[in-house]
C-alpha positions as CSV (number, residue, x, y, z in Angstrom):
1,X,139.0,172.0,187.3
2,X,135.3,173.0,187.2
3,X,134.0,175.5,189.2
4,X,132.0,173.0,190.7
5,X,135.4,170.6,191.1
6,X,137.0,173.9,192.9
7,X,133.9,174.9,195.3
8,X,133.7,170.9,196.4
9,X,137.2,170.4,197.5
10,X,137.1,173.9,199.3
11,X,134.1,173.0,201.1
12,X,134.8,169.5,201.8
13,X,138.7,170.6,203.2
14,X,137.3,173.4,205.3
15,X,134.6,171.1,207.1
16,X,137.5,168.5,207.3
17,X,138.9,171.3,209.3
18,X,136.7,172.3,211.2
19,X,135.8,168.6,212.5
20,X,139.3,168.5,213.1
21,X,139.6,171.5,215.3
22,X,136.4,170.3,217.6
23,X,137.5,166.8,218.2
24,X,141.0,168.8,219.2
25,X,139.7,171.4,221.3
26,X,137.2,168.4,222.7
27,X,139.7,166.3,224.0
28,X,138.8,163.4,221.7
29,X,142.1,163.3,220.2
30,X,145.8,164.6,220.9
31,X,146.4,165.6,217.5
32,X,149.0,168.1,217.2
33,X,148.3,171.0,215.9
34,X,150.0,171.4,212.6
35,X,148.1,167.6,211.9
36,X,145.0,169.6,212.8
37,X,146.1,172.4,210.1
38,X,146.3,169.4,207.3
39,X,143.4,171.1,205.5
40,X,144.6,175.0,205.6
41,X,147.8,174.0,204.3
42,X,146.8,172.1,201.7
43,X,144.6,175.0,200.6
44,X,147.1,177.8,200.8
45,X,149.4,174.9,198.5
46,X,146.5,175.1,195.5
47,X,146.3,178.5,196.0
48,X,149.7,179.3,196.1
49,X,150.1,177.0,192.9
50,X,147.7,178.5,190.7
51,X,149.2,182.1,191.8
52,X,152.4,181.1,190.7
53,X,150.8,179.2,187.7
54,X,149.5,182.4,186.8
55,X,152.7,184.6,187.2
56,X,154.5,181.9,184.4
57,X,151.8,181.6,182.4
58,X,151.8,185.4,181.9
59,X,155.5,185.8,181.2
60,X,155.1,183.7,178.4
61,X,154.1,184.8,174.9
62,X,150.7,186.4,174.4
63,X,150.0,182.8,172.1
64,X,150.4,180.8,175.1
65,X,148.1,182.8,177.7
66,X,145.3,183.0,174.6
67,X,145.4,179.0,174.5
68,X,145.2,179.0,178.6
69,X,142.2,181.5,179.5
70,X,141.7,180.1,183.5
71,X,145.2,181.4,184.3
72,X,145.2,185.2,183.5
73,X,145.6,186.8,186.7
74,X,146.9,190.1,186.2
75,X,150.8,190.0,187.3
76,X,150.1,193.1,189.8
77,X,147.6,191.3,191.8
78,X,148.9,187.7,191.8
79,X,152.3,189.1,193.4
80,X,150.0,191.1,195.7
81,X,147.9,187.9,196.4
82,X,150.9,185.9,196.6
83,X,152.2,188.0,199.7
84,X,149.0,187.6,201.7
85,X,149.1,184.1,201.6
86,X,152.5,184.1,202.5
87,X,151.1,186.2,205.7
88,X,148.4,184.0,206.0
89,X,150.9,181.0,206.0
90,X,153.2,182.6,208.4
91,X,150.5,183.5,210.7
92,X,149.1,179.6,210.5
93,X,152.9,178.5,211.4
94,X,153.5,180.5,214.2
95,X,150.0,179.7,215.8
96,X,150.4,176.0,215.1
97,X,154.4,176.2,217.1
98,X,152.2,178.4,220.3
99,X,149.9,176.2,220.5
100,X,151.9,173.1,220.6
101,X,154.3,174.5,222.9
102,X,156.9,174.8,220.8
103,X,157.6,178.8,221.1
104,X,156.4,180.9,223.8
105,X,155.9,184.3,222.5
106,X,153.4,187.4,223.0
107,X,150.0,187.2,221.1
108,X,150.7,191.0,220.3
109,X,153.7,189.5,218.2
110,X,151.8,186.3,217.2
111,X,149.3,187.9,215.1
112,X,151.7,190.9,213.2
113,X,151.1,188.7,210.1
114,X,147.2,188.2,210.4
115,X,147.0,192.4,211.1
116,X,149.2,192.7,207.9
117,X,147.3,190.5,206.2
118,X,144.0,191.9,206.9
119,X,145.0,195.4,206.1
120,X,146.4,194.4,203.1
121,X,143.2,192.9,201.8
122,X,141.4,195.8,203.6
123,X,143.2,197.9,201.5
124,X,142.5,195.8,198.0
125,X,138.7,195.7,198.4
126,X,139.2,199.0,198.9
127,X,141.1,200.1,195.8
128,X,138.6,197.9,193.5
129,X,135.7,199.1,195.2
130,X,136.5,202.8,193.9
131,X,137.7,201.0,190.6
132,X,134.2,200.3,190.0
133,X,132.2,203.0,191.6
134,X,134.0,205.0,188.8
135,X,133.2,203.1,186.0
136,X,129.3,202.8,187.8
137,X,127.0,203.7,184.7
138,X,125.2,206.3,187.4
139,X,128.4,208.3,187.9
140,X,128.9,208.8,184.4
């Protein structure tokens, strides 16, 4: 899909989320919440896809990834990537169960994932941010 293609569905699924959590929290439905969530999940699913697109495409032979340039995500970083979003999914599943009542636990424990996901992509920007400040033509 076109970058164009890619940046449309983003946009058009987070505003379908966002409408979706103001008529909630607005009273003008009873949606539960994990209906509400519709649009995240189906997000982390494409994302979550391509990432594991990615990891096959880059086992194969070297023939195969040459034919398929849009998947070559280095295998390091796609397993890394793959573990946030399966933070970032766990955190979405236990808010959506607190919210609707399901389970009654701490927020302290509720958001373990989210503070493990955060640091982890804290700790990525990071790394590539001194990546490049050492290959910065004004360093050299």
């Amino acid at each position: 899909m076109a970058l164009v293609g890619r940046a449309t569905v983003w946009w058009l699924l987070g505003s379908f989320f966002v409408l979706s959590v103001v008529l909630r929290l607005d009273g003008s439905t009873q949606w539960r919440w994990f209906v509400v969530f519709i649009p995240i999940w189906l997000l982390d699913c494409f994302t979550i896809f391509y990432l594991i697109t990615s990891l096959v495409v880059g086992a194969r032979n070297n023939r195969l990834v040459q034919r398929i340039n849009e998947f070559q995500v280095p295998k390091e970083r796609a397993v890394y990537l793959l573990i946030v979003m399966t933070l970032k999914l766990l955190f979405g599943l236990l808010l959506c169960t607190h919210l609707d009542g399901h389970v009654t636990i701490s927020y302290f424990y509720l958001f373990i994932p989210l503070w493990l996901m955060l640091s982890m992509v804290t700790g990525m920007s990071i790394m590539d941010t001194w990546k490049d400040s050492a290959n910065h033509p004004h360093r050299q």
